[in-house]
C-alpha positions as CSV (number, residue, x, y, z in Angstrom):
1,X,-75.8,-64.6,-29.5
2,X,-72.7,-65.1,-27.4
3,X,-72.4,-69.0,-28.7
4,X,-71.4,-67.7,-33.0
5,X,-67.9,-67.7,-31.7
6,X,-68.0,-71.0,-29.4
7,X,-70.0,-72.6,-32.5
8,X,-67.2,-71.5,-35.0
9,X,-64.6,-73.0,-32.7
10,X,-65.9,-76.2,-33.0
11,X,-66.2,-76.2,-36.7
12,X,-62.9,-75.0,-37.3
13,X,-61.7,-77.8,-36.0
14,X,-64.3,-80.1,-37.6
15,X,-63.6,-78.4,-41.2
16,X,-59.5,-79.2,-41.0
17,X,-60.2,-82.5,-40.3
18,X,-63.3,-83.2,-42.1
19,X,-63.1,-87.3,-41.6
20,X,-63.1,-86.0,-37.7
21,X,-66.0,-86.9,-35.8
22,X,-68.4,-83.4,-35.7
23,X,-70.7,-84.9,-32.7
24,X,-67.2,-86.2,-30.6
25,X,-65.9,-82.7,-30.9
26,X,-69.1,-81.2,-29.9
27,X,-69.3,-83.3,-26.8
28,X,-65.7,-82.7,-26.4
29,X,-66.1,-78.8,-26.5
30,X,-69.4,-78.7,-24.5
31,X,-67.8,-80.4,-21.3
32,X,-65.9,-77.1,-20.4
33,X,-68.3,-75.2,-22.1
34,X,-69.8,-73.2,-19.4
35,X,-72.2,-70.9,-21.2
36,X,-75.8,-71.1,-20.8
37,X,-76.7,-71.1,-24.6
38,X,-75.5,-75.2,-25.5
39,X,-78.6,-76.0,-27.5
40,X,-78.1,-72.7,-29.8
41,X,-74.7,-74.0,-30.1
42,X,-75.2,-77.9,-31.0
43,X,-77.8,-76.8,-32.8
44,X,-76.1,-74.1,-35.0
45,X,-73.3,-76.3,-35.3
46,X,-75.4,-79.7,-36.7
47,X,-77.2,-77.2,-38.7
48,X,-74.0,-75.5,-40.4
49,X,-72.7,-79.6,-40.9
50,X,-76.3,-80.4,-42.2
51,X,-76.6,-77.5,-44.6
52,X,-73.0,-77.5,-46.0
53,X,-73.4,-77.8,-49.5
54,X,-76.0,-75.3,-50.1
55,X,-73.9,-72.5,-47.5
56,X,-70.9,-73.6,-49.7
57,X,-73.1,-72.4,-52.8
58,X,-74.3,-69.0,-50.9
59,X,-71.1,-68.2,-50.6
60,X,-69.8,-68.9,-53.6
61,X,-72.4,-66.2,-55.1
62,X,-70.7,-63.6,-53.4
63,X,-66.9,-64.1,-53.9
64,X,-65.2,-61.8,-56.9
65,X,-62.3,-64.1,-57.1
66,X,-65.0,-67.5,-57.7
67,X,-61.4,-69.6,-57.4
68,X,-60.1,-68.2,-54.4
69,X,-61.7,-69.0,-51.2
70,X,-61.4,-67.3,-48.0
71,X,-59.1,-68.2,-45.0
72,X,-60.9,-71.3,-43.2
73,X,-61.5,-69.3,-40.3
74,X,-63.9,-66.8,-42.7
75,X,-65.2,-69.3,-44.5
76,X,-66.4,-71.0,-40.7
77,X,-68.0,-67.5,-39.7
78,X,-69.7,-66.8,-43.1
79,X,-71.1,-70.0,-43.1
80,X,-72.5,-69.8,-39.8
81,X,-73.9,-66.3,-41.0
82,X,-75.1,-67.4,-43.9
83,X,-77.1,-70.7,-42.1
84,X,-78.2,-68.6,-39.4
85,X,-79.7,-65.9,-42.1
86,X,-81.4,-67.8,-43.9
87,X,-82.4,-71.1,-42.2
88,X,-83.1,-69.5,-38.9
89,X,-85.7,-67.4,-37.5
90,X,-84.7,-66.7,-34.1
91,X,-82.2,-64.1,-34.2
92,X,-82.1,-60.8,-35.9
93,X,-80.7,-59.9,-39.4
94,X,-78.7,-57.4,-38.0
95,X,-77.2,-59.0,-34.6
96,X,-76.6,-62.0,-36.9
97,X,-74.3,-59.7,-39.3
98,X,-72.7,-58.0,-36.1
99,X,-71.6,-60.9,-34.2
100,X,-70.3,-62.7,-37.4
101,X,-67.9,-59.0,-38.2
102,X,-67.0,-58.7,-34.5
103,X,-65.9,-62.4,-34.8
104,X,-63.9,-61.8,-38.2
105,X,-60.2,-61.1,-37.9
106,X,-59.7,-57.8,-38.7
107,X,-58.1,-57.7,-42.2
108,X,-61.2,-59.8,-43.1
109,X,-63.9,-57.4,-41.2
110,X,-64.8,-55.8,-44.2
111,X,-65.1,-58.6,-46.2
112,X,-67.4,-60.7,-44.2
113,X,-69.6,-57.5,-43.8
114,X,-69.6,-57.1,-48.0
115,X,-71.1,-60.5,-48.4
116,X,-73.1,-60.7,-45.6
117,X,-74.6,-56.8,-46.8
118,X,-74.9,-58.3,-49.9
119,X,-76.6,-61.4,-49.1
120,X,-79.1,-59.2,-47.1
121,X,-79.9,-57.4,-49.9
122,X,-80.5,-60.5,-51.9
123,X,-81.8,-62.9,-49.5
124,X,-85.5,-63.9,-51.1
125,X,-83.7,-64.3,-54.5
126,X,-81.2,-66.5,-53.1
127,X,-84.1,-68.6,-51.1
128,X,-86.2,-69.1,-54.2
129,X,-82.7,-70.1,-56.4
130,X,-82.1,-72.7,-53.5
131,X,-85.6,-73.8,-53.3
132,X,-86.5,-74.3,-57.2
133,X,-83.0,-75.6,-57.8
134,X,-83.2,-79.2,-59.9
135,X,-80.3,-80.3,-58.6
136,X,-81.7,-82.3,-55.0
137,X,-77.9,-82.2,-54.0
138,X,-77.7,-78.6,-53.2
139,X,-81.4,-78.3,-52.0
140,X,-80.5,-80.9,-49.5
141,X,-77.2,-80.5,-49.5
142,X,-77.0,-84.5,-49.9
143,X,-73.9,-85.7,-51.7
144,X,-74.3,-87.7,-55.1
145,X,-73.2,-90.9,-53.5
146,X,-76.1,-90.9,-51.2
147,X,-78.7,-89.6,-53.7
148,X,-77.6,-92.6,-55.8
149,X,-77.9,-95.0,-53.3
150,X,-81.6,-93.4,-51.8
151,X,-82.8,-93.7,-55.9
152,X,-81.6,-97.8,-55.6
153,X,-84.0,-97.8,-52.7
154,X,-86.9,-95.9,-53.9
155,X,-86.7,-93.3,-51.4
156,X,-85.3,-90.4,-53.6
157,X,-88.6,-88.7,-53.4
158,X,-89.1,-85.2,-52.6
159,X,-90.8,-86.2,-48.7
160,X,-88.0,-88.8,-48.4
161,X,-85.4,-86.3,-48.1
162,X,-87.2,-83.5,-46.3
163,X,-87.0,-86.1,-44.1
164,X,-82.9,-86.7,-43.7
165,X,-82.7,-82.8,-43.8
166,X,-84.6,-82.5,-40.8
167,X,-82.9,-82.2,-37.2
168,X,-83.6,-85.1,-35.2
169,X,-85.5,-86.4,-32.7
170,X,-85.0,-89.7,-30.2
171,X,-86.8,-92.5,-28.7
172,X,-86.8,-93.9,-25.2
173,X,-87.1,-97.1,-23.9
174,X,-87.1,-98.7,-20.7
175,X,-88.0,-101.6,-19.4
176,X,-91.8,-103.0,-19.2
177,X,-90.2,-105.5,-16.2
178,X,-90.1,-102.6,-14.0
179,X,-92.6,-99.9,-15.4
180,X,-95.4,-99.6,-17.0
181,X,-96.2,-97.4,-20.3
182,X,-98.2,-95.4,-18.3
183,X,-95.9,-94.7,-15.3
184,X,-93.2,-94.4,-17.6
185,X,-95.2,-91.2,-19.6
186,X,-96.4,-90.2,-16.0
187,X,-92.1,-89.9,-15.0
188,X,-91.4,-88.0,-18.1
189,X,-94.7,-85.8,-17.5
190,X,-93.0,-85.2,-14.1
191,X,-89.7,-84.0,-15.6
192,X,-91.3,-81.9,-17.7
193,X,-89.8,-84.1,-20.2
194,X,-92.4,-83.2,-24.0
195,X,-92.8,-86.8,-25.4
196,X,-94.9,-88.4,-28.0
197,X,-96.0,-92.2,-26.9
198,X,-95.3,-94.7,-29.5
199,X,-97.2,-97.5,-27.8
200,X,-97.2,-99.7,-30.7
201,X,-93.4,-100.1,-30.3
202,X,-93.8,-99.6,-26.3
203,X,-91.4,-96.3,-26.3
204,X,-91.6,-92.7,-26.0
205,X,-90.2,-89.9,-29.2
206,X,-88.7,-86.8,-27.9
207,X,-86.5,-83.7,-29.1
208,X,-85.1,-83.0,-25.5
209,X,-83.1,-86.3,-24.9
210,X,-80.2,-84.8,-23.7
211,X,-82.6,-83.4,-20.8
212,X,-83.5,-86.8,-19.9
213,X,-79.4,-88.3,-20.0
214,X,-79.0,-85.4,-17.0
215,X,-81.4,-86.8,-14.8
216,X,-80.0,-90.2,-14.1
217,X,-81.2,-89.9,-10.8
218,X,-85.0,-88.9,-11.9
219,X,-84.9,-90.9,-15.1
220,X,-82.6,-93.5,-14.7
221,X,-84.8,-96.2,-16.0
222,X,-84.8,-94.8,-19.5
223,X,-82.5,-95.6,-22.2
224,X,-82.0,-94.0,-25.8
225,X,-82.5,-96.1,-28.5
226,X,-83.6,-94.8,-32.2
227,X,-86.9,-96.8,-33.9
228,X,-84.6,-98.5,-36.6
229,X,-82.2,-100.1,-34.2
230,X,-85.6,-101.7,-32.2
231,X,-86.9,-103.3,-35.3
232,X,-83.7,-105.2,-35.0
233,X,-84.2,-106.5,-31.8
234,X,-88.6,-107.1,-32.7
235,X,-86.8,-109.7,-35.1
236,X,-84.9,-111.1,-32.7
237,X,-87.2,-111.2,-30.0
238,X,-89.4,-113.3,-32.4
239,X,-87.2,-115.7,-33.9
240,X,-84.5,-116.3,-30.9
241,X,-84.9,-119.8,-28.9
242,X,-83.2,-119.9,-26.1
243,X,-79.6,-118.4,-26.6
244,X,-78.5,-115.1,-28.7
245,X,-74.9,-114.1,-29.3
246,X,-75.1,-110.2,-30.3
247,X,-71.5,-110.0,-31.2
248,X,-70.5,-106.0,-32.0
249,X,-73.2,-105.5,-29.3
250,X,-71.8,-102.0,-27.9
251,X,-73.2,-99.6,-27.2
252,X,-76.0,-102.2,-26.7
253,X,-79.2,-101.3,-26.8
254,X,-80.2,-104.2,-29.1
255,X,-79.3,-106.7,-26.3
256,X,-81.0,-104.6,-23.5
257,X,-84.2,-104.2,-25.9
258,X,-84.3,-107.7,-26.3
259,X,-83.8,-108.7,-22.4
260,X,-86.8,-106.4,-21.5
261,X,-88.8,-108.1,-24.7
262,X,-87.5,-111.8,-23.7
263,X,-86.5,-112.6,-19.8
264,X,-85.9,-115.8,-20.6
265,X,-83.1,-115.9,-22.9
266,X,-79.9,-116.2,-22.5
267,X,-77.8,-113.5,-24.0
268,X,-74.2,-113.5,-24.7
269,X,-72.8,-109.6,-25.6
270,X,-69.7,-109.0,-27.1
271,X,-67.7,-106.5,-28.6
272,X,-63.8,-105.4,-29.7
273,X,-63.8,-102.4,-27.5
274,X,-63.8,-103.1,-24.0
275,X,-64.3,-99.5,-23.6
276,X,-67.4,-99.4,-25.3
277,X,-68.8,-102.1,-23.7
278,X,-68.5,-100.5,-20.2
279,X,-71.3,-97.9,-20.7
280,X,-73.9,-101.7,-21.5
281,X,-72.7,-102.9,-18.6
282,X,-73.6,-99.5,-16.4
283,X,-77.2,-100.2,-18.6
284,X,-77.5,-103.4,-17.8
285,X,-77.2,-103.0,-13.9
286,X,-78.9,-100.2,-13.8
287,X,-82.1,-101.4,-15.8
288,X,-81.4,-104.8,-13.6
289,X,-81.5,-107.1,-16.6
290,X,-79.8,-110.0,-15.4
291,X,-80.0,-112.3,-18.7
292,X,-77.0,-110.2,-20.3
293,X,-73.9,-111.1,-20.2
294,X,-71.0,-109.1,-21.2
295,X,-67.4,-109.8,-22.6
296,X,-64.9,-108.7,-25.2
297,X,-64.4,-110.8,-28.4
298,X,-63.3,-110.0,-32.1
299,X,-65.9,-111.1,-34.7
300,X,-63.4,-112.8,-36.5
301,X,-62.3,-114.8,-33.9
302,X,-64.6,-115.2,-32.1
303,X,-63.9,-117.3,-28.7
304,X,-65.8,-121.2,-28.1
305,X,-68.3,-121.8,-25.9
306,X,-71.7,-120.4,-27.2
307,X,-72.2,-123.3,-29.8
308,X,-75.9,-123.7,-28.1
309,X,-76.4,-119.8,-29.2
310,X,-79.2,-120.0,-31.9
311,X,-79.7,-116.9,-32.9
312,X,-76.9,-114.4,-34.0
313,X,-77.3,-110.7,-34.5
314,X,-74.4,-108.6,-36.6
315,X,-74.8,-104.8,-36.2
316,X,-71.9,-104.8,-38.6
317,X,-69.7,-101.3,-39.0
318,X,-70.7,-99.2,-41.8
319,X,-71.2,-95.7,-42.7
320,X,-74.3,-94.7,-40.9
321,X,-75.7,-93.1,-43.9
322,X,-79.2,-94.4,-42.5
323,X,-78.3,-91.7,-39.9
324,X,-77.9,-88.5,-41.5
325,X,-80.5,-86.5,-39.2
326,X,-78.5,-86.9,-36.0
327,X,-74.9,-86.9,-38.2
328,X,-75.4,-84.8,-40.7
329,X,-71.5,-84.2,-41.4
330,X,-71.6,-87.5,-43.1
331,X,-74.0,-85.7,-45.7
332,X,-70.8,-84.7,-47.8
333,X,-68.3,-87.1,-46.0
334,X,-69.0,-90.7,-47.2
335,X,-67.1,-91.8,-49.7
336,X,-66.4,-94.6,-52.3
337,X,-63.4,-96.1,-50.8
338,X,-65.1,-95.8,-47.2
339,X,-68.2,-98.1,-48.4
340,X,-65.5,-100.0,-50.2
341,X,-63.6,-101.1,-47.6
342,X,-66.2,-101.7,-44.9
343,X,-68.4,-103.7,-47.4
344,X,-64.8,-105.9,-47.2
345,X,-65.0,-106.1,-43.4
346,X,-68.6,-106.9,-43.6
347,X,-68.0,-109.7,-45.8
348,X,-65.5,-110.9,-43.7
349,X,-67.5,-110.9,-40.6
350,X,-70.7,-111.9,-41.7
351,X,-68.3,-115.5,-43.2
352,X,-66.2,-115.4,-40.4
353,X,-70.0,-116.2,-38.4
354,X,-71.2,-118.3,-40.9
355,X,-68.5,-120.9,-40.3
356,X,-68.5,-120.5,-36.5
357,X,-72.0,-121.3,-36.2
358,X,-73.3,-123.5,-38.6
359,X,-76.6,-124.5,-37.1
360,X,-77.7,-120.6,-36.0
361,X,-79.7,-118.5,-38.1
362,X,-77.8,-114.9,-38.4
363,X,-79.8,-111.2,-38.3
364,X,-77.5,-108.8,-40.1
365,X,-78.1,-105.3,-39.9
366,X,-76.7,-101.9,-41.2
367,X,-77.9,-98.7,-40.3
368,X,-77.2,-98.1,-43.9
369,X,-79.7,-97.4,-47.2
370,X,-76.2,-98.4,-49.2
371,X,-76.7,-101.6,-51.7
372,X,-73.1,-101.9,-51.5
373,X,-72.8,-102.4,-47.3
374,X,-76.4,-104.4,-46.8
375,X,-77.7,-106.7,-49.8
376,X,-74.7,-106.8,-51.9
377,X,-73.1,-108.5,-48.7
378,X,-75.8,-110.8,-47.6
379,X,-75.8,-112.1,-51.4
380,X,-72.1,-113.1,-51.5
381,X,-72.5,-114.4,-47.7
382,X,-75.8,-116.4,-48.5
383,X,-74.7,-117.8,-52.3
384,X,-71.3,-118.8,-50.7
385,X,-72.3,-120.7,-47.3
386,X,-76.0,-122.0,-48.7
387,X,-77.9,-119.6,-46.5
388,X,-81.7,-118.6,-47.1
389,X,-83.6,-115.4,-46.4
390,X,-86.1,-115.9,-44.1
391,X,-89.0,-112.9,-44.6
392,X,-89.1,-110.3,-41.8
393,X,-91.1,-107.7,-43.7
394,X,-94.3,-109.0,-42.7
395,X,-93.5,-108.9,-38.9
396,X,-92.5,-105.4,-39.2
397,X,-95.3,-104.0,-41.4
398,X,-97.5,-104.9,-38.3
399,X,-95.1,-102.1,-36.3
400,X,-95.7,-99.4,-39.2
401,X,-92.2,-99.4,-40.7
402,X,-92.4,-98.3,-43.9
403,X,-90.4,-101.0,-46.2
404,X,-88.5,-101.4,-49.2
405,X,-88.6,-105.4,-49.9
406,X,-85.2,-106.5,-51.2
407,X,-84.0,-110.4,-52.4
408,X,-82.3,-110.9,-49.0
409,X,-83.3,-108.5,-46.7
410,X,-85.2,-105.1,-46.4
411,X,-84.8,-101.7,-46.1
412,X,-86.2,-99.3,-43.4
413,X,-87.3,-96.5,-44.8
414,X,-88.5,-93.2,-43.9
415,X,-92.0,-93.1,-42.1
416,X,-93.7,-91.3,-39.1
417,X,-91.6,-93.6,-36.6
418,X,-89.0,-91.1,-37.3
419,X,-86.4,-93.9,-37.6
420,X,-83.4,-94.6,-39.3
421,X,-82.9,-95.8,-42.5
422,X,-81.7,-99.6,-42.0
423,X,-81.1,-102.6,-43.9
424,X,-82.2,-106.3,-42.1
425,X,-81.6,-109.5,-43.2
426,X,-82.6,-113.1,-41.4
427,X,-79.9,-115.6,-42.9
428,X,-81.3,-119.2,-41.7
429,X,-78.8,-122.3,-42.7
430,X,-80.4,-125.3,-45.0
431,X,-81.4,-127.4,-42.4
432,X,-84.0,-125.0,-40.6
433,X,-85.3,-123.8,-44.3
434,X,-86.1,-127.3,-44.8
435,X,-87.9,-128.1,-42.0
């Protein structure tokens, strides 16, 4: 268990900046990292971020002083305890209370060892308070904000978020130009990579991604991209003519899904970060896509030159909360003034494309369940510039997406593609709906 007091290094860090991202830090951290235990580690350390409400709560059963918390440093270590106790099977009671004391400054050795003792001695009764609770938040240790906006949705059920407690698990693409479905499974068979074929969607699910990401030379052909973010480019790669601008396009794997899905369009990818938009250009020559290409633009002013482009896709920025397996700090982390203000950049972006191209439908998509950052921004963008949903649900329920049907849009919802929860929305203008 030599990776408790790498794990509570990282979330010390994490918990004094709590709006800091958990999985940057994590990468951070691991790059020096040169012990042989990194998936206990991430794993221990999503796990604590995933679970924080409910280890909050554990804790809180065992403090005298119920006003008074620990030093942060305690607090770290208990709740790593406390997670590993009772969510984990794989390491014993005893080495689990050890390595969390030995850890422990010494003025707070014999507290940590008190509550941990005590939790010991209490541990089914504490599981069975957790389990029968009423209260989903602490069950799931999901935030009030997010079960509110999962009840809009219809997706508040007990299943539905067993399924955003989960860990994760990823999906791999490459591209059918230059493999097969069948020699791509027979590669990851090779690397002993464990996979589950999705060949409706023409991609692989797997838990050991990260394996695959340190085999560029073995397994360079494959790229990471999550179910949700493909449905995006399905829709695309049905409705798009001839030219597509996909303008916050990084990390990209919209625009490389839809260049292996349609060779023959033209594809203009943009984004504000240059930065960002290096690691699609290393995809793009390295999956040889050729129909891509790459620059740096700002939504809202965005450069001339792509009037032909009939087809634009906004990934807008938003609070991922349709990704709370593989970020589960955001669990407790979004907040109203953060869905606030990037509903006001959506609006502003989703316009700001509306004017630029009057004659192009526009696919907006979140990876968001939030009303406030998907719908309620298509409504004010369609009612304002005279633009008309076009229905996508159809097309997608042929995939096995499980939907929620909204005015504008719908919602991706949890289902055995293990995606994402998204919103999508296909804004046409008035002359294509009347045609």
């Amino acid at each position: 268990m030599n990776f408790l007091a790498p794990a509570a290094s990282v979330l010390l860090d994490y918990y004094r900046e709590p709006q800091a991202n958990l999985r940057l830090l994590l990468a951070r951290f691991l790059q020096d990292y040169a012990g042989a235990d990194k998936s206990a580690l991430t794993r221990t350390v999503y796990g604590v971020a995933r679970k924080d409400i409910a280890l909050d709560h554990v804790i809180g059963l065992f403090l005298k002083n119920k006003g008074q918390k620990p030093p942060l440093p305690t607090q770290v270590l208990l709740k790593i305890a406390v997670f590993l106790l009772m969510y984990s099977d794989a390491y014993p009671e005893y080495a689990v209370v050890n390595e969390a004391v030995d850890a422990a400054a010494r003025k707070e050795k014999p507290f940590v060892n008190a509550v941990l003792r005590q939790l010991l001695r209490r541990k089914r009764e504490v599981g069975e308070q957790l389990a029968g609770s009423d209260d989903p938040s602490l069950r799931y240790s999901l935030s009030p904000l997010l079960l509110a906006g999962l009840r809009r949705i219809d997706a508040s059920g007990e299943a539905d978020l067993e399924y955003l407690d989960r860990e994760p698990v990823f999906h791999l693409r490459f591209n059918p130009g230059r493999l097969s479905l069948e020699r791509a499974h027979q590669m990851l068979e090779g690397a002993a990579i464990p996979c589950r074929e999705l060949r409706v969607l023409g991609c692989f699910e797997t838990a050991a991604a990260g394996q695959v990401l340190e085999k560029p030379e073995e397994l360079g052909d494959f790229y990471v991209q999550n179910t949700g973010s493909q449905a995006v480019a399905f829709v695309a790669a049905a409705k798009a003519e001839k030219e597509v601008c996909d303008v916050a396009a990084a990390p990209g794997g919209k625009s490389l899904t839809l260049a292996c899905l349609r060779p023959d369009l033209k594809i203009w990818a943009s984004d504000i970060s240059a930065l960002r938009l290096r690691l699609l250009e290393q995809n793009i020559r390295r999956l040889r896509l050729n129909g891509i290409q790459v620059f740096a633009a700002d939504v809202l002013r965005y450069p001339a030159g792509r009037e032909a482009a009939d087809l634009i896709i906004l990934d807008a920025p938003c609070t991922s909360s349709g990704t709370l397996r593989k970020n589960p700090d955001l669990k407790n982390k979004i907040t109203p003034e953060t869905v606030r203000t990037n509903a006001g950049q959506q609006k502003l972006m989703l316009a700001s494309l509306a004017t630029r191209f009057p004659r192009a439908r526009i696919l907006y998509a979140v990876c968001s369940f939030l009303a406030e950052e998907s719908e309620e921004v298509v409504e004010k963008a369609a009612i304002a510039r005279g633009l008309r949903p076009e229905a996508i649900a159809p097309m997608l329920g042929k995939y096995g997406y499980r939907l929620k049907e909204a005015k504008y849009g719908c919602y991706l919802l949890p289902s055995g593609l293990n995606n994402d929860l998204f919103y999508i929305s296909l804004l046409e203008p008035e002359r294509l709906s009347k045609n």
